[in-house]
Phi, psi and omega in degrees: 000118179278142194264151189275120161262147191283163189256151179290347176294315162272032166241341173277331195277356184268001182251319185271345184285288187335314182276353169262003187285306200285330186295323169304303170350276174284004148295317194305307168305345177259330152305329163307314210272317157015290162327293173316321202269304161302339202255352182267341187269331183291334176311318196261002171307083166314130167247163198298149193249127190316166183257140151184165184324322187290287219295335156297301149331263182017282231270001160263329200306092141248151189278352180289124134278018169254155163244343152202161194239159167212132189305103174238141201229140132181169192261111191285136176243127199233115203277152174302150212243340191257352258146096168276336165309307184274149196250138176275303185202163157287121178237124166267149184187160173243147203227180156229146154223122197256152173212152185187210183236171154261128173287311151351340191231074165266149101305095175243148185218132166259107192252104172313319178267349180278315169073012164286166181208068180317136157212118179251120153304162178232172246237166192324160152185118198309131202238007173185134143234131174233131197228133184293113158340286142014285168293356183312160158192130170262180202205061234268124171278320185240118162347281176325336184273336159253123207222183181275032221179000201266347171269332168276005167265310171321256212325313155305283203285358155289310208287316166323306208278337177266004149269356160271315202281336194268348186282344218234337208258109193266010167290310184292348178273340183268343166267352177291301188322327205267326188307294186335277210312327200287258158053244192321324190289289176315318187285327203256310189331279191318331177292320225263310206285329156299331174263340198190075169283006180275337195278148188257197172196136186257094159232138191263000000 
């Protein structure tokens, strides 16, 4: 039995079905990843978030209300208990006193047609005193009045005197006013400028 040898013409044309078997293949796999690569990048696409009043609350609601803190030095007059005439001592004493807003009562309006954006502060109001203990120092008139017991009433009539004299001091309320806007300004800007840079922003 004589055995068939294949001609070198049909071992070629059968080497060329073959690279063309694979070239196919590997468009196909390569238009799939292709594909793949689009439809994972259209997935991950965000789209930018409407502006309105809600989505801006959101990006203020925090709980720190103070905006500014200010270092306060000063001296309490602590009266005889029996005898309001009479002054027992004298206290010297530091004190921090921090003011600010409830970011909760922010006003914001949003005008569309306008592309504008009011933000009203709302208004200052001291939100901690705190006065060091520490720093106490006395200046005693009546003898009788130092005693053990004589720093936790000083400590009261420091935290009372500085917080009426801090009540009075209208630097501090205006820079605290001014802290806010820059605040509400830093926190709402970057949103704003990403989502809707046409629009301007007002705060009052």
């Amino acid at each position: 039995m004589k055995t068939e040898e294949k001609s070198p013409q049909k071992l070629t044309c059968t080497l060329e079905k073959s690279k063309v078997g694979v070239v196919a293949v590997l468009l196909v796999m390569a238009i799939a990843f292709v594909v793949l690569i689009f439809y994972m990048r259209g997935s991950s696409v965000v789209e930018p978030e409407v502006i309105s009043e809600s989505s801006l609350q959101d990006i203020i609601n925090v709980s720190e209300l103070s905006t500014f803190t200010a270092v306060y030095n000063g001296i309490a007059e602590v009266k005889n208990e029996k005898n309001e005439k009479q002054t027992d001592y004298y206290v010297s004493y530091e004190a921090k006193v921090k003011a600010g807003i409830d970011f909760s009562e922010v006003s914001i309006e949003c005008d569309d047609k306008n592309k504008s954006i009011r933000i009203t502060v709302p208004d200052v109001y001291i939100t901690d005193i705190s006065v060091d203990i520490a720093s106490l120092d006395y200046i005693f008139l009546n003898e009788k009045a130092n005693r053990t017991a004589v720093s936790e009433q000083a400590l009261k009539a420091c935290e009372q005197d500085v917080e009426e004299e801090s009540q009075q001091q209208q630097a501090i309320i205006d820079l605290a006013q001014e802290n806010a806007r820059n605040v509400l300004k830093a926190l709402v800007l970057p949103f704003v400028e990403q989502n809707s840079p046409d629009y301007a922003i007002e705060i009052l």
